[in-house]
C-alpha positions in Angstrom: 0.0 0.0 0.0 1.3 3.3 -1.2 1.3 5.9 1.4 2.9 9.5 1.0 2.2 12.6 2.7 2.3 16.2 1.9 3.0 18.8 4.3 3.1 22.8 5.2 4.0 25.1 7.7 1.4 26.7 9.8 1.2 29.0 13.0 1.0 25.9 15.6 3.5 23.7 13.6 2.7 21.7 10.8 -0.4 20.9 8.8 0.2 17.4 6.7 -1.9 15.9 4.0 -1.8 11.7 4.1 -2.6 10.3 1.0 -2.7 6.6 0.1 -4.9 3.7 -1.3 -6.5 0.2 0.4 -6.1 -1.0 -3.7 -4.2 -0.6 -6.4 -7.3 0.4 -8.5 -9.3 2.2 -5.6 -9.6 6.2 -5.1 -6.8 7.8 -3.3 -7.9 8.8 0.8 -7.1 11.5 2.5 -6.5 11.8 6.1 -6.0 15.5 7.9 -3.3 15.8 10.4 -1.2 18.4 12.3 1.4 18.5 14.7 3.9 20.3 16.2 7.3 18.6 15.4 8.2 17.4 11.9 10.1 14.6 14.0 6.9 13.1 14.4 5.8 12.4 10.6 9.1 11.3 9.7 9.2 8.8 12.4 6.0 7.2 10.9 7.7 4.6 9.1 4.1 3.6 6.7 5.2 7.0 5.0 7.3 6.6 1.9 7.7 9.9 1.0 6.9 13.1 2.5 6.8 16.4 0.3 7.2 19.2 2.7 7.0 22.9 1.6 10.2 24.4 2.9 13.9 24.7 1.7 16.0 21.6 2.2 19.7 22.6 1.7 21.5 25.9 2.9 24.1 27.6 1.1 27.0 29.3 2.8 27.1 31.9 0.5 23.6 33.5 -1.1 23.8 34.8 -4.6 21.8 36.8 -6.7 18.2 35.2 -6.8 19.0 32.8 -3.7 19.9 29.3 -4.5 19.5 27.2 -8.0 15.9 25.4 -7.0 14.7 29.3 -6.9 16.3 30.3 -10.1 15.2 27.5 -11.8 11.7 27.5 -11.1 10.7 31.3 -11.0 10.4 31.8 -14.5 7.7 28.9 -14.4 5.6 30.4 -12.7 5.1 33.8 -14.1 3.0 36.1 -11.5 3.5 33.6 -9.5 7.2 33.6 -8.8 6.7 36.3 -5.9 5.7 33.1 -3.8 9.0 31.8 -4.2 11.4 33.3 -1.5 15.5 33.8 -2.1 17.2 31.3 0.9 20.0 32.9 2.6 23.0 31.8 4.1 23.2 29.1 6.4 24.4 31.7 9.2 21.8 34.1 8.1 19.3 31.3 8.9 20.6 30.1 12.5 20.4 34.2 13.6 17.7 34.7 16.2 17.4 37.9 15.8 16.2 39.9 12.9 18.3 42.8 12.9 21.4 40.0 13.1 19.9 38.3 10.9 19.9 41.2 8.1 23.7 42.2 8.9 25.0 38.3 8.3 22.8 37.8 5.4 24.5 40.9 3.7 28.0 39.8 4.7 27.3 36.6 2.8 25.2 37.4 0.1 26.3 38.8 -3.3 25.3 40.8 -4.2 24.7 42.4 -0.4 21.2 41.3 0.6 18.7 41.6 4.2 16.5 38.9 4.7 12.7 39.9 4.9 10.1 39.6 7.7 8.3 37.0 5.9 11.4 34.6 5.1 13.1 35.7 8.9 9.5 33.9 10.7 9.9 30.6 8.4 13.8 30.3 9.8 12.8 28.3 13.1 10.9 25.9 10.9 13.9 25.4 8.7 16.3 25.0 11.3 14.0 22.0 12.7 14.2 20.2 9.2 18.0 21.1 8.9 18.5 20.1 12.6 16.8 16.6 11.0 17.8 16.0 7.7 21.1 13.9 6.3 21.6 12.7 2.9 20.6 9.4 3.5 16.9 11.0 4.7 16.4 12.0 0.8 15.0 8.6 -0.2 12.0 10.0 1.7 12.0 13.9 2.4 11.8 15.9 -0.8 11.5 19.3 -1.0 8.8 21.0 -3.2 6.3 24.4 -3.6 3.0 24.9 -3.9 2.6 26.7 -6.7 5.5 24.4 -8.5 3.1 21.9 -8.2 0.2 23.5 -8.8 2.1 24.6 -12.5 3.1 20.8 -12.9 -0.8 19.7 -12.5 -2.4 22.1 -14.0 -0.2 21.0 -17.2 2.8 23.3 -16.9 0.8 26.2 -16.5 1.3 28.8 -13.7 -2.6 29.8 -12.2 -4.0 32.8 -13.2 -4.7 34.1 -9.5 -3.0 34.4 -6.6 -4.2 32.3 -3.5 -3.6 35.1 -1.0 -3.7 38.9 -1.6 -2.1 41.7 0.8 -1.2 38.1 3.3 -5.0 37.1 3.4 -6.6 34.1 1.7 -7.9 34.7 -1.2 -11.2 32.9 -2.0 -11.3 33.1 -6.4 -7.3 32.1 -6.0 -8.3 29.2 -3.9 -11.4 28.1 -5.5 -9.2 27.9 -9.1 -6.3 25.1 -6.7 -10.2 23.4 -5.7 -11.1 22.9 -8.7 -7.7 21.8 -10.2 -7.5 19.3 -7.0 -10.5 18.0 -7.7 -9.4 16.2 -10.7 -6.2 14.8 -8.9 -8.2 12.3 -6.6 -9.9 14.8 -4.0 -13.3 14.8 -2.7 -14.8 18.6 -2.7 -15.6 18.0 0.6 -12.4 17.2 2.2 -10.6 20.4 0.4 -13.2 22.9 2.0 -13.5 21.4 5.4 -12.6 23.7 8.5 -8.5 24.0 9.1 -7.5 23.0 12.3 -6.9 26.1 14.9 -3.5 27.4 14.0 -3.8 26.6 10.0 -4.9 28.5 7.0 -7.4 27.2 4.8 -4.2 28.2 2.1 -2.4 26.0 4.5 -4.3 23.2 3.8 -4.6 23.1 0.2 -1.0 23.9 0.0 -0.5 20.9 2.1 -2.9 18.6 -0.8 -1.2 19.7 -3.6 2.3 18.8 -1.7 0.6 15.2 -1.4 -0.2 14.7 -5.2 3.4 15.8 -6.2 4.6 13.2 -3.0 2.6 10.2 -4.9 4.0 11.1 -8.3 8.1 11.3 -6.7 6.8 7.8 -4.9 6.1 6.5 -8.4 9.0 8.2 -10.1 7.2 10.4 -12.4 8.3 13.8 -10.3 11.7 15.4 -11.4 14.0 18.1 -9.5 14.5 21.8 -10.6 17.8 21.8 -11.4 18.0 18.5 -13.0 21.7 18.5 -11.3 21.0 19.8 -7.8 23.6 21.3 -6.2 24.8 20.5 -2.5 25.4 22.2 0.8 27.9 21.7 2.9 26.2 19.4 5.1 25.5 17.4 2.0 22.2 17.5 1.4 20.9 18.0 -1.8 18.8 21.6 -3.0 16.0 20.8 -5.4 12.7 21.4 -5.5 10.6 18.6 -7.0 7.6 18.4 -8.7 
């Protein structure tokens, strides 16, 4: 039985998206979970791959456009590619503190670059998964993006709205991902149930879509961006897959 789970950050920790199947030839099912440590999925050893919406990899240096999986997949995505944040330094991301964390991004950037709000409050997240991940973890934990695999379904097409506007939810920009997930194995009902307290109802689709591109790298029909991923210095391979 094929098993996979796709999975997004939220306010109270993560939000994850299992997906598998009782028969080969039976609908996919969908089971809503969330928890607080990332430890916890990966130690569920039914899951064969788990797609998780945040960057795997850190380079010790940042350079213009953030690492390759960003430049790679931003031009995809057209008025889209604003989703898809510039990872700084390694030393940028282990700073605390915001303002420190601005002053070592721009003495290891190049060109010279701060970090923003929004990337600075997704840095304790990724120091959880880096505090987790080896290269012999990548059999299993793959990193991808939302609206990477949103182009990839909706046949290499970026969507034509945005699924949040001035950092709300953005109902038209959701209901276009509903009706794409819809034809990828989801019941209507599932994708427009409540979030739990803590999650987004943008963290929850972002979390569905994650599990469809999980099945398809559990099946072998996902592929990274770059083709030749790059490594950091801990070894671990930066790609985003989809």
């Amino acid at each position: 039985m094929l098993r996979v789970a796709g999975i997004d950050g939220c306010r109270s920790g993560w939000i994850a998206v299992l997906r598998d199947y009782a028969a080969p030839d039976a609908p996919p099912r969908h089971t809503l979970l969330q928890l607080p440590r990332f430890a916890e999925l990966l130690a569920d050893p039914d899951i064969s791959v788990l797609a998780v919406d945040m960057p795997i990899g850190l380079p010790e240096r940042a350079g213009l456009g953030g690492r390759g999986p960003e430049r790679c997949v931003r031009p995809l995505l057209g008025e889209r590619q604003s989703s898809v944040f510039s990872v700084p330094s390694r030393a940028a991301v282990f700073c605390e503190d915001y303002g420190e964390a601005c002053a070592v991004a721009l003495a290891s950037s190049e060109p010279p670059r701060k970090v923003s709000r929004q990337a600075f409050h997704l840095f304790p997240k990724i120091r959880e998964i880096d505090a987790l991940m080896t290269p012999a973890l990548e059999a299993r934990v793959f990193e991808v993006h939302p609206e990477l695999a949103f182009w990839r379904l909706n046949g290499e097409r970026a969507m034509s709205l945005p699924k949040k506007v001035k950092s709300a939810a953005s109902m038209p920009g959701l209901e276009e991902r509903i009706a794409l997930l819809c034809r990828h194995g989801y019941d209507e009902a599932f994708l427009r149930q409540r979030p739990p307290s803590g999650a987004g109802r943008d963290d929850l689709i972002d979390a569905c879509v994650n599990a469809v591109i999980a099945e398809r790298i559990a099946q072998g029909r996902a592929t990274p961006f770059p083709r030749a991923p790059e490594r950091d210095a801990k070894g671990l391979r930066m790609a985003i897959w989809a």
